[in-house]
C-alpha positions as CSV (number, residue, x, y, z in Angstrom):
1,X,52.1,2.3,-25.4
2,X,50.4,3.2,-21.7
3,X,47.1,6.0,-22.3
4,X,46.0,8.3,-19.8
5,X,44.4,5.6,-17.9
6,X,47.2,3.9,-17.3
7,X,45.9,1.0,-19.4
8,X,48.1,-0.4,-22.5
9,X,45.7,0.4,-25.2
10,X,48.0,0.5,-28.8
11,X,45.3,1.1,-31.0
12,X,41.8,1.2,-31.6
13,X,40.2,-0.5,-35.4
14,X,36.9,1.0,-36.8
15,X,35.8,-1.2,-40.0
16,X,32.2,-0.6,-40.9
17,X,30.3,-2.2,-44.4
18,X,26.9,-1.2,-46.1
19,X,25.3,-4.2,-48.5
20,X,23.5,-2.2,-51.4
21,X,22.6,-5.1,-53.4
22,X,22.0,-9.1,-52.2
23,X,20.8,-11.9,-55.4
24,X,20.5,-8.7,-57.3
25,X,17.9,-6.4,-55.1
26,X,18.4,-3.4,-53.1
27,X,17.1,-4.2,-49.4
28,X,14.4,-2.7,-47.9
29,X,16.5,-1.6,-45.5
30,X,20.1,-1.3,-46.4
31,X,21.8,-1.6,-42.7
32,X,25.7,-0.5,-42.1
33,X,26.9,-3.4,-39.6
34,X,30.5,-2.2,-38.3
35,X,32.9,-2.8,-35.9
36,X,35.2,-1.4,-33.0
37,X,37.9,-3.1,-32.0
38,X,40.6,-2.0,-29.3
39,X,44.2,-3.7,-29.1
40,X,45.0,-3.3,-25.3
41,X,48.0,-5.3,-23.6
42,X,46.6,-8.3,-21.4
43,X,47.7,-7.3,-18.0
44,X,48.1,-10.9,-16.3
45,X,50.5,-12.5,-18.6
46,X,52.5,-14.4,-16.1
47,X,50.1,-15.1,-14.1
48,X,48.4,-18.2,-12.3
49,X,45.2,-20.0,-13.8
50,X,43.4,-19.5,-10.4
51,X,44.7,-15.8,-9.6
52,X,41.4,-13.0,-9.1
53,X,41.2,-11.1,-12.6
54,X,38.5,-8.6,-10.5
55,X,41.0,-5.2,-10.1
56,X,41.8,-5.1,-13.9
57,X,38.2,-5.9,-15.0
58,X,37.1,-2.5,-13.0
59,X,39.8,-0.4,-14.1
60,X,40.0,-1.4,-17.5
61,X,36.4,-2.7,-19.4
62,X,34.4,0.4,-18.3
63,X,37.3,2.5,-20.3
64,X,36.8,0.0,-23.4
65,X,32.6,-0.3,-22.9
66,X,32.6,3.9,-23.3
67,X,35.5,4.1,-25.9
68,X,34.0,1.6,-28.4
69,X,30.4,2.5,-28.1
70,X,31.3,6.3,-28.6
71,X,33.1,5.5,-31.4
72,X,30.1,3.0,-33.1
73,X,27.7,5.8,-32.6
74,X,29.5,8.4,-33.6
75,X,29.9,6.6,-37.3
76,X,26.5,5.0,-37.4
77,X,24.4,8.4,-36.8
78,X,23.7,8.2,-32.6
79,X,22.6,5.5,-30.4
80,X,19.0,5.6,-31.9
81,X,20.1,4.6,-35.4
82,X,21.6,1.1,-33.9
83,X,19.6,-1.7,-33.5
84,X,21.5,-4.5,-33.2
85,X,24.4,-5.5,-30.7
86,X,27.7,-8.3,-30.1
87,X,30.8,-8.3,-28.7
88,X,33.9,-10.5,-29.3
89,X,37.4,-11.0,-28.0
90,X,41.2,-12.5,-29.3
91,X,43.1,-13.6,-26.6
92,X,46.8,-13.8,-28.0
93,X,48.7,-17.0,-27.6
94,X,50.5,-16.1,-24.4
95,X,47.3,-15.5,-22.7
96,X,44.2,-17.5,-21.5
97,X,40.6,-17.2,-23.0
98,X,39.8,-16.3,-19.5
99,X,41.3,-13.1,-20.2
100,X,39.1,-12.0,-23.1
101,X,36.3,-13.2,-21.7
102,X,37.2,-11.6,-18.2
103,X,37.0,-8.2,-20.3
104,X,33.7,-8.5,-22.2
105,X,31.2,-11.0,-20.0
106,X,31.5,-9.1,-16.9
107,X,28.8,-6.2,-15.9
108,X,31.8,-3.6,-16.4
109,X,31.7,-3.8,-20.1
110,X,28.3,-5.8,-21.3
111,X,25.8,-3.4,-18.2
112,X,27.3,-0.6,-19.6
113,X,27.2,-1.5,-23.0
114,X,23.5,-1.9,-23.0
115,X,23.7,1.6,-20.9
116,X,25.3,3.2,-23.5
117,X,23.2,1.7,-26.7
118,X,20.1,2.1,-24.7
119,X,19.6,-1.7,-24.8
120,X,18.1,-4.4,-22.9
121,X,19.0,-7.9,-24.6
122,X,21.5,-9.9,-23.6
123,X,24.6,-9.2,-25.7
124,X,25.5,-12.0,-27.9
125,X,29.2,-13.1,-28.1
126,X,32.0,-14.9,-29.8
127,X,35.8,-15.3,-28.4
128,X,39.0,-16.7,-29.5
129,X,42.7,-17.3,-29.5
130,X,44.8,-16.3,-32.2
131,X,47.7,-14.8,-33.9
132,X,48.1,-11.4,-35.0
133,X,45.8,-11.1,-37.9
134,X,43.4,-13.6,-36.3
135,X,39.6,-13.3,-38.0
136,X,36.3,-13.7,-35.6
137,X,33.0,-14.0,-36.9
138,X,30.8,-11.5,-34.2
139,X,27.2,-12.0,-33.8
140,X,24.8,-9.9,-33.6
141,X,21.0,-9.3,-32.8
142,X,18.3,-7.0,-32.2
143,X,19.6,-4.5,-28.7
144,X,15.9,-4.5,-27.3
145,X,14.0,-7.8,-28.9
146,X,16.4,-10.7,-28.7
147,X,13.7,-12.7,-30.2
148,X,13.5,-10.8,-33.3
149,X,15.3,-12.7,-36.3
150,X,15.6,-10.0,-38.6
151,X,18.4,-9.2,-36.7
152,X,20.4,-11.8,-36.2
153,X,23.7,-11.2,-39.0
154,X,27.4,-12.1,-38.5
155,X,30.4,-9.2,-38.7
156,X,33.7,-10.7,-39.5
157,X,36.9,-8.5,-38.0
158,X,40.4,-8.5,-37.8
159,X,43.4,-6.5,-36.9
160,X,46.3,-7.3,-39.2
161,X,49.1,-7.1,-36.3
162,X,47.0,-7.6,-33.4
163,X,46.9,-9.8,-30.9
164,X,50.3,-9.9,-30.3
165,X,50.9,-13.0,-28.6
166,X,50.2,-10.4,-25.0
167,X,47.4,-8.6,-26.1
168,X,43.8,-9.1,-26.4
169,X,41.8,-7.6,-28.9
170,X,38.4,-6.6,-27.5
171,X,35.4,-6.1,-30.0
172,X,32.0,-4.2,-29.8
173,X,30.0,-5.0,-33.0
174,X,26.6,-2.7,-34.4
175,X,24.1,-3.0,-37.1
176,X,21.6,-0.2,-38.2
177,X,19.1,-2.4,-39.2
178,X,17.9,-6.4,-40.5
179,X,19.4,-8.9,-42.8
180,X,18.8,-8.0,-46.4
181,X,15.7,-9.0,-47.3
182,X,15.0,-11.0,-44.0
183,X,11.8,-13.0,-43.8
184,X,11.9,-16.0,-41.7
185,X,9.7,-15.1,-39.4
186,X,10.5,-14.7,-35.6
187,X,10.4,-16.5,-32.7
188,X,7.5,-15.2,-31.2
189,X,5.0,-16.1,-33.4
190,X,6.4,-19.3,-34.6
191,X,4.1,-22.4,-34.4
192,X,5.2,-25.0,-31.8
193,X,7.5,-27.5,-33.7
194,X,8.0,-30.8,-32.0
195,X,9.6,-34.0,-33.4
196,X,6.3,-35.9,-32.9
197,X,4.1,-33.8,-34.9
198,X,6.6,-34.1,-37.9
199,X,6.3,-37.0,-38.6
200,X,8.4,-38.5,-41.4
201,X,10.2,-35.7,-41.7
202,X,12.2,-36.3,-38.9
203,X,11.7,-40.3,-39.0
């Protein structure tokens, strides 16, 4: 299936989950973490492991960096209400990793990611090779405070038919808020913890 761009994008996966109760207490903040996933045919199967992957990177991330982030807003309540950022790919089995991480690690999808979500942290990431049906854990933390712990929490997604083995399944994942009941502290104002000054703890 070719879209209007031109690009071979079959179909696009919205999966979203609110947790209303963790060891038996509502959180202070009950978050909805969620994901977007699009299902696009990896155009350079066939290929050489040395070819330039540049032309398809511009033509094709920008059109999956506005798609999935319009569609994560829209279902979390606006770009405001999201706080917390990762992206993810599945290479299928005829392709190379280079190929997912050619579409998500380059400024045309993760600059105008952080465009989009009005962020400025570095987006966390996680990417694979798999079969159709292929799980992947997707990170996530705070869009503007890297730093801030509270916000770091895991999204599992899948496609049940996707990759094929020449597709790539490209993920954006959100959060609109913390961990339940998060209170470990952050990095910021942690005391400076050196194997030395532990002592026989670390012995």
């Amino acid at each position: 299936m070719t879209n209007d761009h031109g690009f071979g994008i079959r179909k696009i996966v919205y999966y979203s989950e609110e947790i209303l109760l963790e060891n038996g207490a509502s959180p202070a903040v009950p978050a909805v973490r969620a994901t977007a996933a699009a299902v696009v045919s990896n155009p350079w199967l066939g290929g050489n492991p040395t070819d330039d992957l540049n032309d398809e990177v511009v033509q094709l991330a920008p059109v999956l960096a506005r798609k999935l982030t319009e569609l994560l807003a829209a279902n979390l309540g606006g770009v405001d209400a999201i706080e917390a950022f990762g992206k993810a790919a599945i290479v299928g089995t005829d392709g190379e990793i280079e190929h997912g991480a050619a579409l998500i690690h380059t400024p045309f999808f993760g600059n105008l990611v952080r465009e989009f979500f009005e962020g400025e942290s570095i987006i966390c990431f996680a990417d694979d090779r798999g079969d159709a049906g292929a799980s992947l854990v997707v990170p996530l933390w705070h869009k503007n405070a890297a730093a801030t712990r509270t916000h770091y929490q895991t999204i599992t997604t899948r496609v049940s038919d996707a990759p094929r083995p020449g597709e790539i399944v490209v993920v954006l994942g959100a959060s609109t808020g913390p961990r339940p009941h998060s209170r470990i502290g952050d990095r910021l104002t942690d005391p400076i913890v050196k194997a030395d000054t532990l002592g026989e703890l670390v012995s």
